[in-house]
BAFI-3210 file (N, C-alpha, C; in Angstrom, 3 decimals, decimal comma, padded with zeros to 6 digits):
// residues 202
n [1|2|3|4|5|6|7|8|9|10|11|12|13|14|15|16|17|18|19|20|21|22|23|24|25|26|27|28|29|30|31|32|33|34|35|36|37|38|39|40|41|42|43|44|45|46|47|48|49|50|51|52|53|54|55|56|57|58|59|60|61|62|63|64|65|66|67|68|69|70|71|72|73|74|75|76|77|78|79|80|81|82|83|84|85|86|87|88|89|90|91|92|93|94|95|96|97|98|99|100|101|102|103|104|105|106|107|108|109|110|111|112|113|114|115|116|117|118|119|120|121|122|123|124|125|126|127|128|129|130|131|132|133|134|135|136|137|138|139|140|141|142|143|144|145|146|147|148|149|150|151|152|153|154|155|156|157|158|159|160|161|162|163|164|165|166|167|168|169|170|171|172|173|174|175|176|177|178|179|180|181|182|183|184|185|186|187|188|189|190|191|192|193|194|195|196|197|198|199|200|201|202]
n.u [041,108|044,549|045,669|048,313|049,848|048,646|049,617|052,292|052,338|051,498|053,573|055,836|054,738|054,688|057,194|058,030|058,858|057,499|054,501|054,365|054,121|051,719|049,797|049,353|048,589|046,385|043,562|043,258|042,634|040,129|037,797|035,780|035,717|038,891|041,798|044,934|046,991|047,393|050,321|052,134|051,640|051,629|054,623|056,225|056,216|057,504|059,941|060,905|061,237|062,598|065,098|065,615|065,903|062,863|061,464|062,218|061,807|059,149|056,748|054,494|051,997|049,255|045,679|043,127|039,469|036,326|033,351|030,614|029,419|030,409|031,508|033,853|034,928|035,163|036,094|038,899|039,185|039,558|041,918|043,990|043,366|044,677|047,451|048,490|048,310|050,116|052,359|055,541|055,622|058,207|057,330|055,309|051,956|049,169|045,480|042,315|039,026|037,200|034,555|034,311|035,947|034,545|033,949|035,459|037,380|037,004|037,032|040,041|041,344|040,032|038,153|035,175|033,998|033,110|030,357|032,422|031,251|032,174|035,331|036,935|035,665|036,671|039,429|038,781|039,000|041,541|044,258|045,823|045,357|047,601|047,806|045,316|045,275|044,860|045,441|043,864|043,009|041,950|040,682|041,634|043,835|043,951|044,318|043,672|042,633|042,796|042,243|041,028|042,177|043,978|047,294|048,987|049,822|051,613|052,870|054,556|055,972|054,645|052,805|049,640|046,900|043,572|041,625|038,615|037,887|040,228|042,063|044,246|046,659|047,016|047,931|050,199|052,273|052,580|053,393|055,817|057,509|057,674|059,016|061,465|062,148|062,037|063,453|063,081|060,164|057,887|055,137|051,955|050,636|048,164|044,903|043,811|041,435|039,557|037,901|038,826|037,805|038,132|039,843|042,372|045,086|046,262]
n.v [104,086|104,915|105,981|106,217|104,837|102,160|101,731|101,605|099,684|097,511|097,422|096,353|093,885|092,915|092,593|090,588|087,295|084,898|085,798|087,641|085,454|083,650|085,764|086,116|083,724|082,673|083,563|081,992|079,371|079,502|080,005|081,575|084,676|084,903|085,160|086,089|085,983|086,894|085,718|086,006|088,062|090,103|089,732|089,570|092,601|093,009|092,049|093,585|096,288|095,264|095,510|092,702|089,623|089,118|086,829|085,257|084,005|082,948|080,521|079,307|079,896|081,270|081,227|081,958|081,021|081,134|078,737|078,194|075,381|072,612|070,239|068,107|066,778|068,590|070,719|069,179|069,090|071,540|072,311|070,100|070,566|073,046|073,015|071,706|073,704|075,513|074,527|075,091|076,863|077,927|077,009|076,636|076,455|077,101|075,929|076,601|076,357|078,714|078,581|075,977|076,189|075,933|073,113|071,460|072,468|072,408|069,704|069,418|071,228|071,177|073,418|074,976|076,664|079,659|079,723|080,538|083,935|084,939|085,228|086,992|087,854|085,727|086,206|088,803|087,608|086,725|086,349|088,543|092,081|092,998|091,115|090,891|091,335|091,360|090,322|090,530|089,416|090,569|088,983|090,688|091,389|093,411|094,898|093,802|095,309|094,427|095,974|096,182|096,995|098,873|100,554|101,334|100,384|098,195|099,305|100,006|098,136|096,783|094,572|094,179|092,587|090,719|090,442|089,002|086,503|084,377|082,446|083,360|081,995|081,323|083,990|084,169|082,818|083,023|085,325|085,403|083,403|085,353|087,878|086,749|085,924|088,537|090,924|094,042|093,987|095,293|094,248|094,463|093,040|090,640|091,915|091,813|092,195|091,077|087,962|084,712|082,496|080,261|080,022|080,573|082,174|079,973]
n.w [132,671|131,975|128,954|128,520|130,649|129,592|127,072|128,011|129,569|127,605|125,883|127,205|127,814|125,847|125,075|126,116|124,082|124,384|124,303|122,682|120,657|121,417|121,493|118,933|117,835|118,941|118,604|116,340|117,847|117,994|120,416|122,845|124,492|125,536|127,359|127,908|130,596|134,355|135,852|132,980|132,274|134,200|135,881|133,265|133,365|135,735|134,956|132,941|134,456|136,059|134,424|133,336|131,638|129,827|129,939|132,285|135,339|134,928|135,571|133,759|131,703|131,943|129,997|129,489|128,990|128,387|128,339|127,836|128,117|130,028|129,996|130,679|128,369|125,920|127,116|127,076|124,470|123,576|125,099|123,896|121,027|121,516|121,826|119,869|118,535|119,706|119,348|118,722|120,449|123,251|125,925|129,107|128,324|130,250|129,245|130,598|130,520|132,182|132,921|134,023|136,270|139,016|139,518|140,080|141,739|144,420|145,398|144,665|146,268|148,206|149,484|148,439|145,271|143,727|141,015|138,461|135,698|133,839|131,761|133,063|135,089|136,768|136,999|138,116|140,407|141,466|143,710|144,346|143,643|141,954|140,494|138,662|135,399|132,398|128,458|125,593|121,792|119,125|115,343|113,488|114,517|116,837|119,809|123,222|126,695|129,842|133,539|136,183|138,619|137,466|137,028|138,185|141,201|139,520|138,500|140,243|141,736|143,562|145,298|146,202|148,599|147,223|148,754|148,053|147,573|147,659|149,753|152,710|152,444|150,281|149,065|150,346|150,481|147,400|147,438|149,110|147,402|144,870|146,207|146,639|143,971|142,348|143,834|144,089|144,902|146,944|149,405|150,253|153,555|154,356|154,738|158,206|159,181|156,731|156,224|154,514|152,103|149,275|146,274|143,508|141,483|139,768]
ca.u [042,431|045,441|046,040|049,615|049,943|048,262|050,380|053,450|051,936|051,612|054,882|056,249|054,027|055,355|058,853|058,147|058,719|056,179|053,826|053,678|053,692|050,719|048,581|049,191|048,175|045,276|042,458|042,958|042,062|038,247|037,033|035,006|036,158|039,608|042,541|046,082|046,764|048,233|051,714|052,464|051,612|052,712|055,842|056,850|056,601|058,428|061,079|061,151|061,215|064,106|066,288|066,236|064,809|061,478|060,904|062,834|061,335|057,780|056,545|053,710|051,357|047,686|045,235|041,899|038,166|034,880|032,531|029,070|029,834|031,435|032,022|035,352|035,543|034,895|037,542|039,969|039,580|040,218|043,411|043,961|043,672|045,815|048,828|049,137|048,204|051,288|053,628|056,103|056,176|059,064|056,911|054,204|050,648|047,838|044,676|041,491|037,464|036,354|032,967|034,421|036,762|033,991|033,431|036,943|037,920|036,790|037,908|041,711|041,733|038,960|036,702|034,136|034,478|031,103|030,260|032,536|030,243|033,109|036,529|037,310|034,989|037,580|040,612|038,811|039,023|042,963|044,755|046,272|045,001|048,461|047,732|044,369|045,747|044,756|045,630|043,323|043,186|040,767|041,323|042,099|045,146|043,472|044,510|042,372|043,331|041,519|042,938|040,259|042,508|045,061|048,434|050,178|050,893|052,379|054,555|055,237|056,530|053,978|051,579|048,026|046,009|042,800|040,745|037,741|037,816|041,526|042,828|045,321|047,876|047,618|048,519|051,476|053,203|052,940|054,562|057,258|058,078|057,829|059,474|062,588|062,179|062,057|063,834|062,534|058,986|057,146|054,016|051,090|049,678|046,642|044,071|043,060|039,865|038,859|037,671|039,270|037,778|038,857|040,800|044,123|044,625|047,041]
ca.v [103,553|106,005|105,497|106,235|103,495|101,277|101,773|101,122|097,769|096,213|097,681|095,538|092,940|092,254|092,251|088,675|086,521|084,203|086,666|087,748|084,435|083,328|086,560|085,973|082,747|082,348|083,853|080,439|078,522|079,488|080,009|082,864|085,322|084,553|086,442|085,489|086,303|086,468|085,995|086,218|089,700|091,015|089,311|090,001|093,870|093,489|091,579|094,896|097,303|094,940|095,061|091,321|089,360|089,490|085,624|085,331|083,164|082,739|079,091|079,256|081,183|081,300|081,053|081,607|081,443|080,746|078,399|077,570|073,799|072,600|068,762|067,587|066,504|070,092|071,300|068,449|069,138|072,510|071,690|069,388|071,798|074,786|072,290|071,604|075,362|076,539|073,381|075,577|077,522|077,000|077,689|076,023|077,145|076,265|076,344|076,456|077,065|079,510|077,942|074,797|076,336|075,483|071,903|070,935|073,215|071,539|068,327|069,642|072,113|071,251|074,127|075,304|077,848|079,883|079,652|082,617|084,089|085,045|085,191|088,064|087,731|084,684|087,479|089,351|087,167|086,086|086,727|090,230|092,896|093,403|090,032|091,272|091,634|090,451|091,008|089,519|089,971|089,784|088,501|091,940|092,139|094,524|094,164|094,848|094,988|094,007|096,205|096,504|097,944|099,870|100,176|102,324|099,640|097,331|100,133|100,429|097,250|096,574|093,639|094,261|091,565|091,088|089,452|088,770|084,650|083,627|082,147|083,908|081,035|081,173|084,911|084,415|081,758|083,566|086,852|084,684|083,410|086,783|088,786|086,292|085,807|089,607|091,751|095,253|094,377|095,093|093,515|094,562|092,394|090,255|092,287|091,102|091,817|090,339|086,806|084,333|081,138|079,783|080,157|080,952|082,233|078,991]
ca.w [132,379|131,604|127,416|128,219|131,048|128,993|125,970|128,188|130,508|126,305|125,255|128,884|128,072|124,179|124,686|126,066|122,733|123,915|124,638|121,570|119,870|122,070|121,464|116,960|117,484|120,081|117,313|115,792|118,222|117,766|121,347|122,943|126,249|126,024|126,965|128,040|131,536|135,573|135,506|131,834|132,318|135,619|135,877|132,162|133,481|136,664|134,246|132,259|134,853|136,593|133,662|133,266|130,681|130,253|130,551|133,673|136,316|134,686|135,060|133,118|130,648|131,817|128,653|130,036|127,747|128,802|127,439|128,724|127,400|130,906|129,845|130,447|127,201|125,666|127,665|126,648|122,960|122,920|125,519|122,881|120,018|121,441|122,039|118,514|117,893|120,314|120,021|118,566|121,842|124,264|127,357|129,234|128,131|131,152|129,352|131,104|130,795|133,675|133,476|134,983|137,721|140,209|139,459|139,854|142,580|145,879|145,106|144,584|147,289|149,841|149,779|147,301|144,899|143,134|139,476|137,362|135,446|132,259|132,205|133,831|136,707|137,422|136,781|139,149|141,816|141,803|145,140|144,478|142,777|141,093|139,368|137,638|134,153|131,284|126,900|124,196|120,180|117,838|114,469|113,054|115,184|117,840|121,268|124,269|128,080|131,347|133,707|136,620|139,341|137,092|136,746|139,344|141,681|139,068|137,886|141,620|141,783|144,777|145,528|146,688|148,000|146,844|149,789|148,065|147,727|147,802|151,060|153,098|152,858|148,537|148,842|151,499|149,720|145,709|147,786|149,100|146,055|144,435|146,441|145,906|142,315|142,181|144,773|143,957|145,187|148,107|149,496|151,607|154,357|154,705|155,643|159,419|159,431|156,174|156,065|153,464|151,493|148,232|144,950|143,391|139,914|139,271]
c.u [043,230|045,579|047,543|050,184|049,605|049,355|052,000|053,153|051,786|052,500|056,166|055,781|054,526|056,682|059,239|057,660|057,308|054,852|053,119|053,296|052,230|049,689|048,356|048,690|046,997|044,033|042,171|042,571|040,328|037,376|036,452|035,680|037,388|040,761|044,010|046,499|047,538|049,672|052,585|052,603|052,440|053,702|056,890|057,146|057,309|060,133|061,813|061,754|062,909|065,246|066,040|065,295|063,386|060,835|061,258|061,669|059,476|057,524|055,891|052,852|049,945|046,725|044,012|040,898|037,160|034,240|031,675|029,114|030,643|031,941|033,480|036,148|035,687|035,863|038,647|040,475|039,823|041,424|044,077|044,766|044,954|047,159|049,057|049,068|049,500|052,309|054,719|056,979|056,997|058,520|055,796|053,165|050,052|046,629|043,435|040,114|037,177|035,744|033,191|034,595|035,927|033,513|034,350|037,627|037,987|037,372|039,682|041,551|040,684|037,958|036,282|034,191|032,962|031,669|031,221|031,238|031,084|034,204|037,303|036,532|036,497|039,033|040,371|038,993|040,654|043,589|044,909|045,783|046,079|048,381|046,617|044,533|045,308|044,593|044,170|043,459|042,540|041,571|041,408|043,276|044,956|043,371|043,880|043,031|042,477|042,833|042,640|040,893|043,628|046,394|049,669|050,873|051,595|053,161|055,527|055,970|055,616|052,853|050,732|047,440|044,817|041,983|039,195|037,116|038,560|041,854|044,329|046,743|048,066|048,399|050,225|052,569|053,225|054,114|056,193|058,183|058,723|059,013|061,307|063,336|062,683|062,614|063,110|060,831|058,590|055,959|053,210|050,841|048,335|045,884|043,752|042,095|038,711|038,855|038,158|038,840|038,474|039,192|041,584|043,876|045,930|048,565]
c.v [104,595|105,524|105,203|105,231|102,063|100,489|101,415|099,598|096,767|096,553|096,285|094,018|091,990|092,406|091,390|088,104|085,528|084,550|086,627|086,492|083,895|084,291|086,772|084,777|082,686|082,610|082,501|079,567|078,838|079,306|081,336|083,463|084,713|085,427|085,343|086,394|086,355|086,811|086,406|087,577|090,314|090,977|089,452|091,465|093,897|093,091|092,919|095,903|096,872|095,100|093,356|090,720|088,901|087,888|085,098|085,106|083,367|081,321|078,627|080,451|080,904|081,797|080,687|081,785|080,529|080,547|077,678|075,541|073,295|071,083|068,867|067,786|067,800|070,391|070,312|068,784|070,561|072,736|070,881|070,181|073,134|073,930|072,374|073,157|076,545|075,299|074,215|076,758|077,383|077,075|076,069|076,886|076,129|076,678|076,033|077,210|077,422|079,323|076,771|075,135|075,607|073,996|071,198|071,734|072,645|070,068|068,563|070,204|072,136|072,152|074,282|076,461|078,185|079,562|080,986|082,737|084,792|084,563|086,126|088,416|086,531|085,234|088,315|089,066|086,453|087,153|087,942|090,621|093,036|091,915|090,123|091,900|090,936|090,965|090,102|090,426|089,254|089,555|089,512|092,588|092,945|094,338|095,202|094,525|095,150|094,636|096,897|097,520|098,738|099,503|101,026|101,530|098,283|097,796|100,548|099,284|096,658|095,402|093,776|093,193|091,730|090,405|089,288|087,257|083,739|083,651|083,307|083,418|081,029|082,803|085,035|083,616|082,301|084,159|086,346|084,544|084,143|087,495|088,029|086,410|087,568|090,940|092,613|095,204|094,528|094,604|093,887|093,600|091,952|091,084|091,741|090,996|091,196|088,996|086,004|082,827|081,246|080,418|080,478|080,948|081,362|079,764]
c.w [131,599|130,296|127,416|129,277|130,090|127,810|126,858|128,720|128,702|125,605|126,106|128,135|126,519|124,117|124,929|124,852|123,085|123,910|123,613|120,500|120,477|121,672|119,515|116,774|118,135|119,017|116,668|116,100|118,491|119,170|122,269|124,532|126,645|126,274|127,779|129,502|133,182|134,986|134,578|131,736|133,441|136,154|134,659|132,689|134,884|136,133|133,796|133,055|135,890|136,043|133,266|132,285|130,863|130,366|131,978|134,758|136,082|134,436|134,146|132,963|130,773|130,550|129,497|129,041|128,779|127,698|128,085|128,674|128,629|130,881|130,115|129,196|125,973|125,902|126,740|125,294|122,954|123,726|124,041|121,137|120,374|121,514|121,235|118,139|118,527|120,512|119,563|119,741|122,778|125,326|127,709|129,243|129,129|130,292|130,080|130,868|132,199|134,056|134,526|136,226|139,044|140,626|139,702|141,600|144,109|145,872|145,336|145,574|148,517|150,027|148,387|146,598|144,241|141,680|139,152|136,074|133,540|132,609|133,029|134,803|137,573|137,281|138,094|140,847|142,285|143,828|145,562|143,293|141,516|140,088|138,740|136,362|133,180|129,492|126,101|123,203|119,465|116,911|113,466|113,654|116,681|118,934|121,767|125,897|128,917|132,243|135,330|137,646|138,830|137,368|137,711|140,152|140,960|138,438|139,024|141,837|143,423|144,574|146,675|147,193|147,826|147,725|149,737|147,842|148,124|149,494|151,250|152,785|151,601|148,817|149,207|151,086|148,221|146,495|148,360|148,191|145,344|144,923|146,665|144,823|141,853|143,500|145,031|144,732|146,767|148,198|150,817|152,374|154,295|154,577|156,997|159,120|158,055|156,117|154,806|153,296|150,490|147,036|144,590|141,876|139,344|139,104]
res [x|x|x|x|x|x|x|x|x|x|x|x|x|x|x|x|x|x|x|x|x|x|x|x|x|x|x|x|x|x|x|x|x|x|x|x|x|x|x|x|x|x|x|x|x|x|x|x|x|x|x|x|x|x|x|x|x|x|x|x|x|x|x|x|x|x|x|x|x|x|x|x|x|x|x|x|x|x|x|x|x|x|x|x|x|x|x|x|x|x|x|x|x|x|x|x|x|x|x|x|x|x|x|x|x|x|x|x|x|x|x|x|x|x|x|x|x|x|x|x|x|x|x|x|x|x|x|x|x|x|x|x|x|x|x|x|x|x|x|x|x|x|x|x|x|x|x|x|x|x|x|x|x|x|x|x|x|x|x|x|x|x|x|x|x|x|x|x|x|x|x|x|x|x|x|x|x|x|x|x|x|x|x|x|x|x|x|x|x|x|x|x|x|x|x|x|x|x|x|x|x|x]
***
């Protein structure tokens, strides 16, 4: 990972106010492998690089952590907990345990998804590569970045897909979206010849 990419994708990435309010607070909520994530990120820097403000057409703020604990009710309370810990936020925070994703997944969307195995195994598997992003911060302030395929084509303004779980039909419908929401981008194609089952990084 380039130091001096890096240092600009969390320069991009903190000039969204809730950004940063989300990554001073998250430490507090007391849960392990979490980082803040997807759109929050890669859409804050096409905001940047558009000129336009950097919240600009972001629906929501993915808030991912893994915790071996896959109860419902586990989950609920620390849903629960971060609400009051980000009610101050004007946004919508999604949070979610990674451990679950697969227990939940077929039911909503019909096929089957595998176990993730952290949080950033379930990062690694979002639609496009250009959406594999992700910040966290310890409680010393010290931010860290997940950044598996780099940063060239999200300074390119380009979307990748990533055809290793996600359906064809989640990718083809974000890039739609996208490439509305955001003029400047371009977008590869499917792959043909790769095969596509389940998931979407929400």
């Amino acid at each position: 990972m380039n130091a001096q990419d890096e240092q600009f994708f969390l320069k991009c990435v903190q000039a969204n106010p809730v950004n940063q309010q989300i990554l001073h607070l998250a430490p507090q909520l007391g849960v392990s492998d979490w980082w803040l994530t997807a759109g929050a990120l890669f859409q804050t820097v096409w905001n940047v690089l558009e000129g336009k403000e950097p919240q600009n057409g972001i629906r929501d703020y993915d808030f991912f952590y893994f915790d071996e604990d896959t109860s419902y009710e586990a989950e609920d309370a620390v849903i629960r907990r971060a609400k009051e810990l980000f009610k101050g936020i004007d946004a919508e925070i999604e949070v979610r345990n990674e451990a679950r994703v697969h227990m939940w997944y077929e039911e909503h969307f019909g096929v089957p998804a595998i176990p993730f195995t952290s949080s950033t195994d379930a990062i690694d598997h979002f639609a496009a590569k250009t959406c594999c992003f992700a910040v966290t911060r310890d409680a010393h302030g010290q931010i860290a970045t997940y950044a598996p395929h780099g940063f060239a084509d999200l300074f390119a303004r380009k979307i990748v897909p990533n055809p290793v779980l996600a359906p064809r039909e989640v990718y083809e419908a974000k890039i739609k979206r996208w490439l509305s929401q955001w003029p400047s981008l371009s977008a590869d194609p499917w792959p043909e010849s790769k095969a596509s089952t389940n998931i979407t990084e929400g």
